[in-house]
C-alpha positions in Angstrom: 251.1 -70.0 290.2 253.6 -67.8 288.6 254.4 -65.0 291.3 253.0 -61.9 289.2 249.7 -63.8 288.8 249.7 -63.8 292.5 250.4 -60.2 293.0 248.0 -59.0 289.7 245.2 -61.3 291.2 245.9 -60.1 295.3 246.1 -56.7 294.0 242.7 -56.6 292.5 240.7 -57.9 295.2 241.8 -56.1 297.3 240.8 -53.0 294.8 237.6 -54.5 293.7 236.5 -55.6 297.3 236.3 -52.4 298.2 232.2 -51.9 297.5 233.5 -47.9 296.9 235.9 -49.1 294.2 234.0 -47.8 291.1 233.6 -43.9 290.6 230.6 -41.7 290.7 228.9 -41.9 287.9 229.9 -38.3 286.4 233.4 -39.6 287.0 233.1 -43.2 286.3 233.1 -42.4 282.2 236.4 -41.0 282.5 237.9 -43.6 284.1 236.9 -46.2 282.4 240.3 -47.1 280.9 241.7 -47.8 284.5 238.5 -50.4 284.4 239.5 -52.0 281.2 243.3 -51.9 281.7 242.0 -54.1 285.0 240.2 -56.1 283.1 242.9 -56.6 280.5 245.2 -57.9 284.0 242.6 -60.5 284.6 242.2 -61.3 281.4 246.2 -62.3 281.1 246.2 -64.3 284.3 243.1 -66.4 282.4 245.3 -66.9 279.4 248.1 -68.1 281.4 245.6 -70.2 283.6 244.4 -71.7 280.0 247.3 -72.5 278.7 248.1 -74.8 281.8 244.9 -76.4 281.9 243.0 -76.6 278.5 239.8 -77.9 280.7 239.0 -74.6 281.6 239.1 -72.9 278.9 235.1 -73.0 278.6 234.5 -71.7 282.1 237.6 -68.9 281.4 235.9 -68.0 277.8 232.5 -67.6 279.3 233.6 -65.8 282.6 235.4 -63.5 280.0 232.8 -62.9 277.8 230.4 -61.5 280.8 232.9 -59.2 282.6 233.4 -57.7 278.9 229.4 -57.4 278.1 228.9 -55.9 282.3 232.0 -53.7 281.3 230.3 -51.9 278.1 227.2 -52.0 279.4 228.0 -49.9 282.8 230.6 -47.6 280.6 227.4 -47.1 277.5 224.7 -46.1 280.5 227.8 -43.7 282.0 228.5 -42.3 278.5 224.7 -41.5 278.3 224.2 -40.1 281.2 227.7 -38.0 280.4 226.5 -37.1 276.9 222.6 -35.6 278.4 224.4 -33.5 281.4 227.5 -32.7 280.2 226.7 -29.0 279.9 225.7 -29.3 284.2 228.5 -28.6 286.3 226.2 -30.0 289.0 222.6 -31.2 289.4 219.9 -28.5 291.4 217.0 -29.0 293.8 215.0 -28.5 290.3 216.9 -31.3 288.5 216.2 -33.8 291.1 212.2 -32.5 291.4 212.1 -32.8 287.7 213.6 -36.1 287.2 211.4 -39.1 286.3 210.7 -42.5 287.6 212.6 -43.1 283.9 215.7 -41.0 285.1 215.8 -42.7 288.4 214.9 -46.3 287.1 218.1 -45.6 284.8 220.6 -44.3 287.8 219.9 -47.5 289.5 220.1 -50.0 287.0 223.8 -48.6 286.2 224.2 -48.8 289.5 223.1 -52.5 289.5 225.4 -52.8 286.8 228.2 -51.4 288.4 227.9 -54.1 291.0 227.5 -57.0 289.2 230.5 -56.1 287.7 232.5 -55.6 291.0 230.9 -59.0 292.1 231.5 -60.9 288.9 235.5 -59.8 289.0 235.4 -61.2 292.5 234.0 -64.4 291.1 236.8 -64.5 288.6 239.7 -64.0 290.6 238.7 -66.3 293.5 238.0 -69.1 290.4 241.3 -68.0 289.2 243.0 -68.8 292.4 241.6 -71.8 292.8 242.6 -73.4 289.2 246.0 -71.9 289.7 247.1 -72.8 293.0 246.3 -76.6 291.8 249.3 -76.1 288.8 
């Protein structure tokens, strides 16, 4: 394992096993480039890991292809939420009476989301580790 695939992968469990690693939602929108730029990390150690093992590349293709689909779905549901309260510096006792089961059903499913993608990058990098310590 090349020593910066080390240090990219050791740096970003240790970021996503924090369970607090994702923002608040209001926030989460606007970071969402840190996300991706993480992703894109991961993404590069994968390529290398191909490259030295062509078996993989299946595995490497499909874990890709989830973390990107987990990705925009958790940043659309933030942008949605953003785009509805954008004009609400912050939420009253009213807004949380008048939300819906809809409203609610919708905070916890990006919620959900956010999770499966903190679990799925775990996933990842512990495969990745495994495939690239054997090189």
């Amino acid at each position: 394992m090349r020593a910066i695939d080390t240090k990219i992968l050791d740096e970003l469990e240790m970021l996503y096993g924090d369970k607090d690693c994702f923002y608040p939602l209001r926030e989460w929108f606007g970071t969402a480039e840190v996300h991706w730029a993480n992703l894109e990390r991961l993404f590069t150690v994968a390529d290398y890991a191909k490259k030295h093992d062509p078996s993989i590349a299946e595995k490497i293709t499909a874990y890709n292809k989830r973390l990107v689909d987990l990705f925009h779905q958790t940043k659309d549901s933030a942008s949605g939420w953003e785009s509805k309260h954008k004009e609400k510096r912050g939420l009253s006792t009213e807004d949380y009476v008048e939300a819906t089961d809809e409203s609610w059903d919708a905070l916890d499913k990006w919620a959900i989301t956010q999770e499966k993608l903190r679990c799925l990058i775990l996933e990842f990098i512990r495969f990745l580790y495994s495939v690239i310590s054997e090189m």
